[in-house]
C-alpha positions in Angstrom: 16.1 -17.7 6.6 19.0 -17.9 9.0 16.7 -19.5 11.5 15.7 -21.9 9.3 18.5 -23.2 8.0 19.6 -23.7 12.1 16.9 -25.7 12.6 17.7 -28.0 9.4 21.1 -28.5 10.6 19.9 -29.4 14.0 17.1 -31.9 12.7 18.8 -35.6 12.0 18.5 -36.5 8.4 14.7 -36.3 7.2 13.7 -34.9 10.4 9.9 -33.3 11.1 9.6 -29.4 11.8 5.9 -28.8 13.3 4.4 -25.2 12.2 1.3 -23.9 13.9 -0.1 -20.8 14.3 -3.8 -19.2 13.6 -5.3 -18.9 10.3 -8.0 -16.5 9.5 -10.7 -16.2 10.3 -10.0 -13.7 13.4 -9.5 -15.1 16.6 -12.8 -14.5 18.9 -14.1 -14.6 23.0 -16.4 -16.8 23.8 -18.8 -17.9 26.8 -20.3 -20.9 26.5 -19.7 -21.2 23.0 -21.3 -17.9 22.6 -19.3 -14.9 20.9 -18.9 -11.7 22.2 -16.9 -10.7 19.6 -14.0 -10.7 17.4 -10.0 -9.2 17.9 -9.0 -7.1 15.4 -5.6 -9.5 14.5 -5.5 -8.6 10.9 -1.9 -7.1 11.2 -1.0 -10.2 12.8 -2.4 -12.5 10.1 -0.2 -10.0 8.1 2.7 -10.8 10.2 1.9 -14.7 10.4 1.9 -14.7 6.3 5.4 -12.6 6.0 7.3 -15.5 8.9 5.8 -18.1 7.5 6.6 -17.1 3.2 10.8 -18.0 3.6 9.7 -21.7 5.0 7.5 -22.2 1.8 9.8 -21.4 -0.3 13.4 -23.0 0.9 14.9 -25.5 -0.5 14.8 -26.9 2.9 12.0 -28.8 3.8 9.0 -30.1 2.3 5.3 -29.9 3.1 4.1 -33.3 3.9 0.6 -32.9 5.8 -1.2 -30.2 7.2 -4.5 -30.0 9.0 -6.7 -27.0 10.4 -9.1 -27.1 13.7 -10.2 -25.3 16.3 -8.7 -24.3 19.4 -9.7 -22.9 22.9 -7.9 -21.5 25.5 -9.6 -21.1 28.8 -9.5 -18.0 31.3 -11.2 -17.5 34.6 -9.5 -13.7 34.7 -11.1 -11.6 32.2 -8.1 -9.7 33.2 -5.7 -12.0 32.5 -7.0 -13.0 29.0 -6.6 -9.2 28.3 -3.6 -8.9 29.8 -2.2 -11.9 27.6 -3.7 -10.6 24.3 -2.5 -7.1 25.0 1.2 -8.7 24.9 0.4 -10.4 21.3 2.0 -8.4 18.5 -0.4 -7.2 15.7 -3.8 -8.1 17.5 -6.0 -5.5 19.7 -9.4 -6.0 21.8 -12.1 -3.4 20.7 -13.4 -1.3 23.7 -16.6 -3.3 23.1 -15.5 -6.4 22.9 -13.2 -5.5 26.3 -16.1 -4.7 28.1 -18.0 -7.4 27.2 -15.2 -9.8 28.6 -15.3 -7.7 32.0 -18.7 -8.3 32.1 -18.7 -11.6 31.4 -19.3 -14.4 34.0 -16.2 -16.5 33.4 -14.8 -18.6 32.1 -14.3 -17.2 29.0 -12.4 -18.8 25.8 -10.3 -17.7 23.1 -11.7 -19.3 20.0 -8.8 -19.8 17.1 -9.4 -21.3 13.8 -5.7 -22.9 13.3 -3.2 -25.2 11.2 -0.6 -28.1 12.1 1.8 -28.6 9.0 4.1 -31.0 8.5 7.8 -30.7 7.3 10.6 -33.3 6.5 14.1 -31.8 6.3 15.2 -32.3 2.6 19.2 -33.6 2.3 21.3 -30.1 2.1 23.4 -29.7 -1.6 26.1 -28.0 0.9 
């Protein structure tokens, strides 16, 4: 909450606060818009819902749009999209799924279903 009430004071009067991260469901690999596979990132979703709780309920802002699509990161490094995702907190890459990126022909993409809110600062009752 501390963070968020930073960030209000920061924003000018009815300023916008952008929120996105990935929704379920999981976040996947991909070759050609093939699947190899899914992460298993349900303790992240976990962690996404407990962050993202305090901003739905403060008195803070309110929600004014939010929108969900699709997004793809590209890697021509199977090791370097393993290497990234090993550094994400809450998500792991099966054994199976690993291999099946190493064995891929690159590139391969990170698929992630995710939403874009909206926020306007509300006026502060300090």
């Amino acid at each position: 909450m501390h963070a968020l009430r930073q960030i209000h004071r920061a924003l000018v009067p009815g300023g916008i606060l952008l929120d996105m991260h990935p929704v379920p469901p999981a976040t996947r690999a991909e070759v050609g818009g093939v699947s190899l596979g899914d992460f298993e990132d349900e303790e992240f979703f976990d962690i996404v819902r407990a962050t993202e709780r305090p901003l739905a309920e403060t008195d803070l802002f309110v929600l004014e749009d939010e929108l969900e699509f699709d997004y793809l990161e590209r890697y021509d490094s199977a090791e370097e999209l393993l290497g990234d995702v090993s550094e994400w907190e809450g998500c792991r890459v099966p054994a199976g799924l690993a291999d099946a990126i190493r064995d891929a022909t690159p590139p391969v993409d990170i698929w992630e279903r995710v939403t874009l809110r909206r926020f306007r600062s509300i006026q502060s009752q300090e």
